[in-house]
N, C-alpha and C positions, 0 to 999 in steps of 0.2 A: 359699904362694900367690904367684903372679908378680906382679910391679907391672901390668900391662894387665888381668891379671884381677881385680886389686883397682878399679883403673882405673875398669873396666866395671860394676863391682856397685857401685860409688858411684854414676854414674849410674844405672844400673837404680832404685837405691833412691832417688833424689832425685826421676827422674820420677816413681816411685812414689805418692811424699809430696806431689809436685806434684798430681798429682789427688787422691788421698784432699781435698785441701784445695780442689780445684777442685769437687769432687764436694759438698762438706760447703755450699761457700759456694753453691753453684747453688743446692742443696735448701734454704736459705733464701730465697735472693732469690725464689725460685718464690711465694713465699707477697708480696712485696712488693706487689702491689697490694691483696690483703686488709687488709693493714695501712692502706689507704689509704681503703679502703669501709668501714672499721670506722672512721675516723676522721672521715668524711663524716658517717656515720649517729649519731655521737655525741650528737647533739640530738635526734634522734628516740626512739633508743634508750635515751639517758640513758647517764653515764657510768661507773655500775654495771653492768659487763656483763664474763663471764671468756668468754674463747672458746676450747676445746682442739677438738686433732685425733689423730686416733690412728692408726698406720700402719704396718704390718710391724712388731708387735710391741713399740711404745712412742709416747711423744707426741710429733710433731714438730712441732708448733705450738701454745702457748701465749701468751696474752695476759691479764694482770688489770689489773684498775683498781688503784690508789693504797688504797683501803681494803676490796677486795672480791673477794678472791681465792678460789683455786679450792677453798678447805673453808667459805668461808660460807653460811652455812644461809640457805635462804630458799623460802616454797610455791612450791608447783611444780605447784598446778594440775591441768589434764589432762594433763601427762608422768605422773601416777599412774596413768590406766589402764591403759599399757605392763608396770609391774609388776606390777600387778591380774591383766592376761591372764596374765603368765607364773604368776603362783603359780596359777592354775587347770589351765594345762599341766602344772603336775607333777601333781598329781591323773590330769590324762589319762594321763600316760606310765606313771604307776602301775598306771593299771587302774581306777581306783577312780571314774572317771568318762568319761563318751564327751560330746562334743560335741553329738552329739545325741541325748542324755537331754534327758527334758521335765524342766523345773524343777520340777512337779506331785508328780514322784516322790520331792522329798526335802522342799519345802515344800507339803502340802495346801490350806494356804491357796487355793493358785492352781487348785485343782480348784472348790472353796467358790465361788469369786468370779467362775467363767466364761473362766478365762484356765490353763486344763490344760495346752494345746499349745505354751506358749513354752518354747524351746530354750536350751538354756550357749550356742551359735554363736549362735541369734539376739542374746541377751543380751552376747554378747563382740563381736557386729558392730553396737548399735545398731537392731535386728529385733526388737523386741520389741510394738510395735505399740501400748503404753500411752503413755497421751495425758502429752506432756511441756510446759516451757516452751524456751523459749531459752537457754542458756547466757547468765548474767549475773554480775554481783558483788550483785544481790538474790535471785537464786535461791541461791547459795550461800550465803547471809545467813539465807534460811529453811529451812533442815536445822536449823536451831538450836532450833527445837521438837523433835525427837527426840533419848532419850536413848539410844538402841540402833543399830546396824544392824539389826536382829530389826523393834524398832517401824518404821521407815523400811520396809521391805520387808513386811511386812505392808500398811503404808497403801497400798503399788504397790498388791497385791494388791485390796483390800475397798473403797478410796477412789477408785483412778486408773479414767477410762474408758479400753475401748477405744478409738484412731482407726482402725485399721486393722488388716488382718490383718496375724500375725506372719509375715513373711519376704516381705512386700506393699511396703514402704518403709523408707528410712533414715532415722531422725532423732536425731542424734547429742544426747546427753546421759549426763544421771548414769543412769537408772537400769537400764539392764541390766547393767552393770558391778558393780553395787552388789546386784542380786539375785541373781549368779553368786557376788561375795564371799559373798551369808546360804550362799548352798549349801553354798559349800566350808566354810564354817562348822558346817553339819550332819555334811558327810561325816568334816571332819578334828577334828571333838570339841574344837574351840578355835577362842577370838577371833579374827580375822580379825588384827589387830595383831600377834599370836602365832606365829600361822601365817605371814603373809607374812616377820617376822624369824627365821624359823627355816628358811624353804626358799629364801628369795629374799634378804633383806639381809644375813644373817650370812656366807652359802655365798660373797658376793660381795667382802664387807669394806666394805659400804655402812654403815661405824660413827655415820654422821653425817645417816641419814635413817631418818627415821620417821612412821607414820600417826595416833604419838596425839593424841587430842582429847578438851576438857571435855566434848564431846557424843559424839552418834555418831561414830564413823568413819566417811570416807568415802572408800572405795576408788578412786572414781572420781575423786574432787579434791582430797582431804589431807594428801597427804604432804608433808613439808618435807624438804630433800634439801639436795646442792652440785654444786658443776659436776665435781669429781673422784670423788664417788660414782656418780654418775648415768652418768659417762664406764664403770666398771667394768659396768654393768647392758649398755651399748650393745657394750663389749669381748666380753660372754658371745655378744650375739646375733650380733654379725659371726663369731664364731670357731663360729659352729653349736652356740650353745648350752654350751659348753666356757670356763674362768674358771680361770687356775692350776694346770691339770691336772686341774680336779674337772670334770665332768659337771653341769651344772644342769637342762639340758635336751636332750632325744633332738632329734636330726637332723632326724627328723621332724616335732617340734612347733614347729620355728622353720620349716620349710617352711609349714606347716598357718599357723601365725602371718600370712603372708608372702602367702598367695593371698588375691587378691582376691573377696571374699565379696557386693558388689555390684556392680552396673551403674547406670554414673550415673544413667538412669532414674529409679533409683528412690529418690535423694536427694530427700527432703521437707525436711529442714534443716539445713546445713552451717555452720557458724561461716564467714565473710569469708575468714578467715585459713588454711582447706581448702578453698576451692570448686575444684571442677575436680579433684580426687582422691579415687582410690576408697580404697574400704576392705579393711583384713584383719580381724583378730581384736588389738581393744586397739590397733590402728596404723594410721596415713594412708599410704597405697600414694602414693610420689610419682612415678616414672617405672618405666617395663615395658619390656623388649626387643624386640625386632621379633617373637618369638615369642610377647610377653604374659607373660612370666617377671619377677616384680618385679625389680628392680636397686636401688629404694632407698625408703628407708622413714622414718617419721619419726612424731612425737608430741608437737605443740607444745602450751603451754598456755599459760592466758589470761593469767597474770603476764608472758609474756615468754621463755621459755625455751624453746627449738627445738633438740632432741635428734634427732639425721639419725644413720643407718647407711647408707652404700652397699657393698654386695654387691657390685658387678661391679669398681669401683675398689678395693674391698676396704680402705675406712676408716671412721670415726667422727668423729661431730663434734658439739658442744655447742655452743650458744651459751647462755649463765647468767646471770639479767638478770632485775628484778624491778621491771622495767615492764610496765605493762600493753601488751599486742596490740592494735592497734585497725586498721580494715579497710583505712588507711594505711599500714600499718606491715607488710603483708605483702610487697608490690614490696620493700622494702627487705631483709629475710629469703632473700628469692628472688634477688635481685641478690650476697647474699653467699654465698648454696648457688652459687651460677653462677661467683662468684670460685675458691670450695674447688676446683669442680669441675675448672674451668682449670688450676688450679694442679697435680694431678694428673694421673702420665701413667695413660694407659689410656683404650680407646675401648669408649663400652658403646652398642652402637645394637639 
């Protein structure tokens, strides 16, 4: 090799290295103002909170507290319905259930008691039309009289009025999520604890979250999880269902997940910290495209934890925090999806 053309391939390769490392450092500083809104909201948010991002096939931003990093366990609230819906999707992708099956058909109870017509969609959107309270830390305090999911879902059935017809209003709560769980419980010949760590936690490597409880399970609000498990559940949905090469869920049951299943209309009751977004199946619809195609999707709960997927930008994102939400504390949540957002390139309108 001549000296000029050695010459030239040392530059070549210095430029080279010149950006790999210009590139390396951009795709950091992109993220510096987050670092700065996360350091704002620290009094608010308290300063237990892990925040990851996941992007073209790894995390490119992480952040933990000093004692509360990304495998500490802690309830997670309504991010449980998120799992809830999908172990009921694999049922569907199987066959072994349709969306709209009456729940009548596997629990009779609900014939008995005047309430035939409610559907697994109504029950996975919140449509179920029995009379509920508010999402509280006293309503989750009184599931503690029941020792089953079986007992719980019976008493919907025999105890709860109707308010409305099914598929009439939205009133977000525990219990259609938790009448879909007795289902699948009838269909899949096992505990709902069972069944969910056999198609939904194990498949993912979620080793470090789980539904159990001295009482019933509650599908809808039990799980205790971490911000690195919970990241691998939001990896399967952004990659259409797909986690390691294994298949969890079909293409089409994360679309089906993904459409919006109401019209603000017909919100009767929305927690503070969702108003103004519709609904899919187990997830809050947070922005749609000029065509009405979701773009990004989310499932916070009342501890504090806000689990986002965007579709169009094509990333994931936690925030893991085991403060409570209060109707303050959602500008702040919104202000940090707006920072992620920035921070990524991609134009989703």
């Amino acid at each position: 090799m001549s000296a000029n053309i050695k010459q030239i391939c040392s530059k070549v390769s210095s430029v080279f290295i010149f950006m790999l490392f210009f590139q390396s450092a951009l795709s950091q500083n992109n993220f510096n103002e987050l670092d700065q809104v996360l350091k704002q909201s620290e009094k608010e948010l308290g300063k237990n909170l892990v925040t990851l991002i996941y992007k073209d096939g790894k995390i490119v931003y992480k952040k933990e507290a000093e004692e509360f990093k990304v495998n500490t366990q802690e309830p997670i609230a309504s991010c449980s319905k998120w799992l809830t819906a999908a172990l009921v999707m694999t049922f569907v992708d199987e066959g072994k259930l349709s969306l709209d099956d009456k729940v009548s058909t596997f629990l009779p109870i609900f014939t008995k008691y005047g309430k035939s017509y409610i559907t697994i969609r109504q029950c996975l959107s919140h449509q179920t039309g029995i009379k509920q309270e508010q999402i509280s830390l006293a309503s989750i305090f009184q599931r503690k009289k029941f020792e089953s999911l079986e007992e719980e879902v019976n008493d919907f059935a025999s105890k709860r009025e109707i308010d409305y017809n099914a598929g009439d209003g939205f009133y977000y709560g525990g219990i259609g999520l938790n009448i879909a769980a007795r289902v699948v419980e009838i269909v899949g010949k096992r505990k709902f604890e069972q069944l969910v760590l056999e198609r939904i936690l194990r498949p993912l490597s979620m080793r470090n979250t789980s539904f159990a409880s001295d009482n019933a399970v509650n599908p809808s609000g039990g799980a205790i999880s971490t911000a690195q498990d919970y990241m691998n559940f939001l990896v399967m949905i952004l990659n259409k269902g797909m986690f390691n090469n294994k298949r969890i869920l079909s293409e089409k049951a994360i679309e089906e997940m993904q459409k919006p299943q109401i019209t603000l209309d017909k919100i009767r009751y929305a927690p503070k910290v969702a108003e103004g977004f519709s609904y899919g199946l187990g997830e809050w619809i947070l922005a749609s495209d000029a065509n009405g195609k979701t773009i990004s999707v989310a499932s916070p709960g009342l501890f504090g934890t806000w689990p986002i997927v965007n579709i169009c930008k094509g990333y994931a994102c936690i925030f893991f925090t085991k403060k409570l939400i209060s109707e303050d504390k959602k500008s702040i949540y919104l202000e940090l999806i707006k920072t992620v957002e920035a921070a990524i390139p991609g134009d989703c309108k």
